[in-house]
C-alpha positions as a Markdown table, in Angstrom:
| # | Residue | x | y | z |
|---|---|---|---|---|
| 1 | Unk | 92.2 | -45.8 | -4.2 |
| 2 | Unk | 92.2 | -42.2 | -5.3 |
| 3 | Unk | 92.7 | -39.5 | -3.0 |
| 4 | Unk | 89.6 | -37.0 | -2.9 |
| 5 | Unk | 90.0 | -33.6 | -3.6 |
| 6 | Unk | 88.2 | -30.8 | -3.9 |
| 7 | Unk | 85.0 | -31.3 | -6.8 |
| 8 | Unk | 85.3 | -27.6 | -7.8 |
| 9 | Unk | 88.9 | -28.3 | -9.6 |
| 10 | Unk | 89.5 | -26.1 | -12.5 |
| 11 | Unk | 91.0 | -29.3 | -14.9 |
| 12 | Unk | 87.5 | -30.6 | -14.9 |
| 13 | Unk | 85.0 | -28.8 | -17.1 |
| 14 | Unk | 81.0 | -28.5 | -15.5 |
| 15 | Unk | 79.6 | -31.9 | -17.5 |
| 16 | Unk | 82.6 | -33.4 | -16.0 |
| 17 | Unk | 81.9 | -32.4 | -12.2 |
| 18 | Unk | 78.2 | -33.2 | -12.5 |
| 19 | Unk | 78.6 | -36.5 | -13.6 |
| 20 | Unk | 80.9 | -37.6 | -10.7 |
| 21 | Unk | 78.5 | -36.1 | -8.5 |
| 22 | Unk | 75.8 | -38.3 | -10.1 |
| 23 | Unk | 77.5 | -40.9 | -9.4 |
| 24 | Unk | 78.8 | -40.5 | -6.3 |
| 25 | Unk | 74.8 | -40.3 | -5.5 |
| 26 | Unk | 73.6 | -42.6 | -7.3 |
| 27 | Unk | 76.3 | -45.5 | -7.0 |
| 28 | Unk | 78.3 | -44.6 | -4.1 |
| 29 | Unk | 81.4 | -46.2 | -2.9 |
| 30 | Unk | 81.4 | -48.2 | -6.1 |
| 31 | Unk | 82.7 | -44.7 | -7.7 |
| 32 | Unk | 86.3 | -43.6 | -6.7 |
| 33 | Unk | 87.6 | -40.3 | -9.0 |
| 34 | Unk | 90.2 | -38.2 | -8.4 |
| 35 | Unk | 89.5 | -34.6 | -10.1 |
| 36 | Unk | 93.4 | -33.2 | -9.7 |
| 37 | Unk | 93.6 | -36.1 | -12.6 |
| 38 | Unk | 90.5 | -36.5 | -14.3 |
| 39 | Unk | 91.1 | -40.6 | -13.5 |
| 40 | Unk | 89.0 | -42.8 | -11.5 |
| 41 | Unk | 87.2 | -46.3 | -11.1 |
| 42 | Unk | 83.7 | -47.9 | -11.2 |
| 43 | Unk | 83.0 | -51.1 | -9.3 |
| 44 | Unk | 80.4 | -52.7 | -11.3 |
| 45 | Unk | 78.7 | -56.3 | -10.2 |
| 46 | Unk | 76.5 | -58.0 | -13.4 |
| 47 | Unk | 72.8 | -59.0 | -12.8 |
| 48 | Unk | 72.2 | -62.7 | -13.9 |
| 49 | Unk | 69.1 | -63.3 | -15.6 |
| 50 | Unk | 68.5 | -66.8 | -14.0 |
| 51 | Unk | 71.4 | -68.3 | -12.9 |
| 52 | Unk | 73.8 | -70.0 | -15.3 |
| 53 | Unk | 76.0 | -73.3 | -15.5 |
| 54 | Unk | 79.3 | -72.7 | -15.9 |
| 55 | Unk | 82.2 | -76.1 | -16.9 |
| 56 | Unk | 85.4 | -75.7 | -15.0 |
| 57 | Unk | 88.3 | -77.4 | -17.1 |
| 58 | Unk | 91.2 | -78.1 | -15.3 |
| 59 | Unk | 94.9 | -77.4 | -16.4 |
| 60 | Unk | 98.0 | -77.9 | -14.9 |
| 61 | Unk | 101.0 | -75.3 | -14.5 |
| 62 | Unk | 103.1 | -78.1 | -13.6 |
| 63 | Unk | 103.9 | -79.8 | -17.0 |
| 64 | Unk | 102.5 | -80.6 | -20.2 |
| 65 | Unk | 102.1 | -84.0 | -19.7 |
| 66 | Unk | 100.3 | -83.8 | -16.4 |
| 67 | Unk | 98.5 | -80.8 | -18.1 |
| 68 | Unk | 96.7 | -83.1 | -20.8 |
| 69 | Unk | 95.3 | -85.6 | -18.1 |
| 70 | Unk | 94.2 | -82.9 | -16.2 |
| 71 | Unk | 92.6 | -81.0 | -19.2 |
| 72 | Unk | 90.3 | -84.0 | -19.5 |
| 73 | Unk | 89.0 | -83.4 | -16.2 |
| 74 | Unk | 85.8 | -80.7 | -16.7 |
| 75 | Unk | 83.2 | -79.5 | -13.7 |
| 76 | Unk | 80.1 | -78.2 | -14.2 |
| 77 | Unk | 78.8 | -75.8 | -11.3 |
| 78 | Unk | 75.5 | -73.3 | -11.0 |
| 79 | Unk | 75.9 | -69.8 | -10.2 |
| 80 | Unk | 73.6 | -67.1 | -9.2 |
| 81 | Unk | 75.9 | -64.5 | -9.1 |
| 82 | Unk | 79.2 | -63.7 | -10.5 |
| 83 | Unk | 82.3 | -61.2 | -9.0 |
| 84 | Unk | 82.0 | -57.8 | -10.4 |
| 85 | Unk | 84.2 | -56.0 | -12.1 |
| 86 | Unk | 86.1 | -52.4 | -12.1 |
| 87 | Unk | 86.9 | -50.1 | -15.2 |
| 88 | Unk | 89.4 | -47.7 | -14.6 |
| 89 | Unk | 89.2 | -44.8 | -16.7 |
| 90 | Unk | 90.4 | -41.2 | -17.2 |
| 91 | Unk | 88.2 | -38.0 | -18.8 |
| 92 | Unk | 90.3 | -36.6 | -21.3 |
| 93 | Unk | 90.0 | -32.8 | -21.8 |
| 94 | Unk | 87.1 | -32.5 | -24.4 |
| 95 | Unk | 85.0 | -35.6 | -22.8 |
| 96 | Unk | 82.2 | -35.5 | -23.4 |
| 97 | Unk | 81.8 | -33.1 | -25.9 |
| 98 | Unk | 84.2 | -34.1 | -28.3 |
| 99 | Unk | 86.2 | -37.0 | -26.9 |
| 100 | Unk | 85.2 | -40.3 | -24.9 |
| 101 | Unk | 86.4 | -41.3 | -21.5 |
| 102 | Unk | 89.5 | -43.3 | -22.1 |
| 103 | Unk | 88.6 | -46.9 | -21.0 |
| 104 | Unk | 92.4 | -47.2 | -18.9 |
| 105 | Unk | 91.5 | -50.8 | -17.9 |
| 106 | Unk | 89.6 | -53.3 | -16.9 |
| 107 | Unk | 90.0 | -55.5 | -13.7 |
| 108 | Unk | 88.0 | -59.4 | -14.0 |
| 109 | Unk | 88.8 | -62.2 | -12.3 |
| 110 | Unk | 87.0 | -64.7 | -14.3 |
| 111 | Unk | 86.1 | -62.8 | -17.7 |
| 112 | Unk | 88.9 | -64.1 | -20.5 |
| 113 | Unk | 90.8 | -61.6 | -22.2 |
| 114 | Unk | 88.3 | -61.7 | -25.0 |
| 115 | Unk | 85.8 | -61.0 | -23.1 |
| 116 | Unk | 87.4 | -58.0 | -21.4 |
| 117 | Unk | 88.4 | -56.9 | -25.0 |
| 118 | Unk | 84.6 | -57.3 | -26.0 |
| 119 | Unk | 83.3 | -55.2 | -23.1 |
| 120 | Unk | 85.9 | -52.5 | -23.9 |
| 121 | Unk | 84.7 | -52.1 | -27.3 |
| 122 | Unk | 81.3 | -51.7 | -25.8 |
| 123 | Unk | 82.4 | -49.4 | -23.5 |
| 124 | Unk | 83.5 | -47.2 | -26.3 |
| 125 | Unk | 80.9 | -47.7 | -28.8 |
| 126 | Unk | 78.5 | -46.2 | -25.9 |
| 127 | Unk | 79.9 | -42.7 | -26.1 |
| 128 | Unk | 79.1 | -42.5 | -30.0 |
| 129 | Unk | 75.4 | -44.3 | -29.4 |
| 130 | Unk | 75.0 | -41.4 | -26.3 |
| 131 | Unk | 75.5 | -38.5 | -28.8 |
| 132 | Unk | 78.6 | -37.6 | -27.1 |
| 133 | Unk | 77.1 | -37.0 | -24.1 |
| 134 | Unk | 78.4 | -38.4 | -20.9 |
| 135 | Unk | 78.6 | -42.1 | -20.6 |
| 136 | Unk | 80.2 | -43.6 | -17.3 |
| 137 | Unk | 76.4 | -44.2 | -15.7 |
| 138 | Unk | 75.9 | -46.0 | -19.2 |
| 139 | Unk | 78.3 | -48.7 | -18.7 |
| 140 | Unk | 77.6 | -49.5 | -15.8 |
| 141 | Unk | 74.2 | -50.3 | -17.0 |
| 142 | Unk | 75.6 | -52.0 | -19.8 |
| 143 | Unk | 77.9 | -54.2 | -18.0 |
| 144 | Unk | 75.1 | -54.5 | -15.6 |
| 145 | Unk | 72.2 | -55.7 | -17.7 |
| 146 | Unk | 74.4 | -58.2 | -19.8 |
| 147 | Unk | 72.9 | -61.3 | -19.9 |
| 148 | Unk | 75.0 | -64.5 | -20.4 |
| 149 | Unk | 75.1 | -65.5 | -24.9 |
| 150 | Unk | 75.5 | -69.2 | -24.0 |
| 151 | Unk | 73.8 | -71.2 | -21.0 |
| 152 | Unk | 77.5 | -72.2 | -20.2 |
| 153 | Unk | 80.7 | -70.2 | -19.4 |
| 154 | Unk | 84.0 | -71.9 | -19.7 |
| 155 | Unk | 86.2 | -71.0 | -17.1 |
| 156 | Unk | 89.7 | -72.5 | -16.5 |
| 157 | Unk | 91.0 | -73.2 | -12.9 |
| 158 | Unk | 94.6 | -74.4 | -12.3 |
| 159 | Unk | 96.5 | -76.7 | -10.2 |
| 160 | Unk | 100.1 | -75.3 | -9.2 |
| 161 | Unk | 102.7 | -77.7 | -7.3 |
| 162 | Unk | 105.5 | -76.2 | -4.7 |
């Protein structure tokens, strides 16, 4: 977490202040910024559509033999909601005039590494489609309203011996 200080800090430019206040409003605790260093987080948690199946295949830490038996092994489950996520991100000096936030990174718990390198390019491409104009409220709209490409998501679960 970030330690607050005080929102009239002279690193942060006007556009800056009034869209951490906007979101502070609008979003609440889900925002966390610290203004001494332009850097801060949004918690965001994605709205499902209808709920999805998702097909839990099973590996195994333990060995590579044990791991192809186990790979076999495949789930299915129905989920109506799914953990959010949080982007960690900084405002560089000329955001949002003439620079984007920097997306820092992006915390996910079930979202593959392709997936978080999807959203990120997302993320970015929002600053260009905004005109340059801010963009944190956007993502978390984007992220948000994301509906699921497939009726299935593959997620992997593992089984670790002590």
């Amino acid at each position: 977490m970030y330690a607050r200080t005080a929102i009239n800090n002279s690193n942060m430019n006007e556009e800056q202040r009034e869209e951490i206040l906007a979101l502070e409003a609008i979003l609440g605790n889900a925002v966390d910024f610290d203004e001494s260093s332009r850097s801060g987080s949004i918690e965001i948690a994605p709205a499902l559509e209808r709920e999805i199946r998702i097909l839990l295949r099973g590996s195994d830490i333990g060995g590579a033999a044990a791991a192809t038996a186990i790979d076999a092994l495949v789930k299915e489950a129905t989920v109506g909601h799914l953990p959010g996520l949080t982007v960690r991100f900084t405002f560089p000096d000329g955001y949002p005039a003439s620079d984007p936030p920097t997306v820092d990174q992006i915390e996910s718990d079930w979202l593959s590494e392709s997936q978080v390198a999807a959203l990120k390019v997302r993320l970015d491409a929002a600053w260009e489609e905004s005109r340059k104009d801010v963009v944190v409220y956007q993502w978390h709209q984007v992220y948000r309203i994301m509906h699921c490409p497939s009726e299935y998501f593959f997620l992997t679960y593992y089984f670790i011996r002590f």
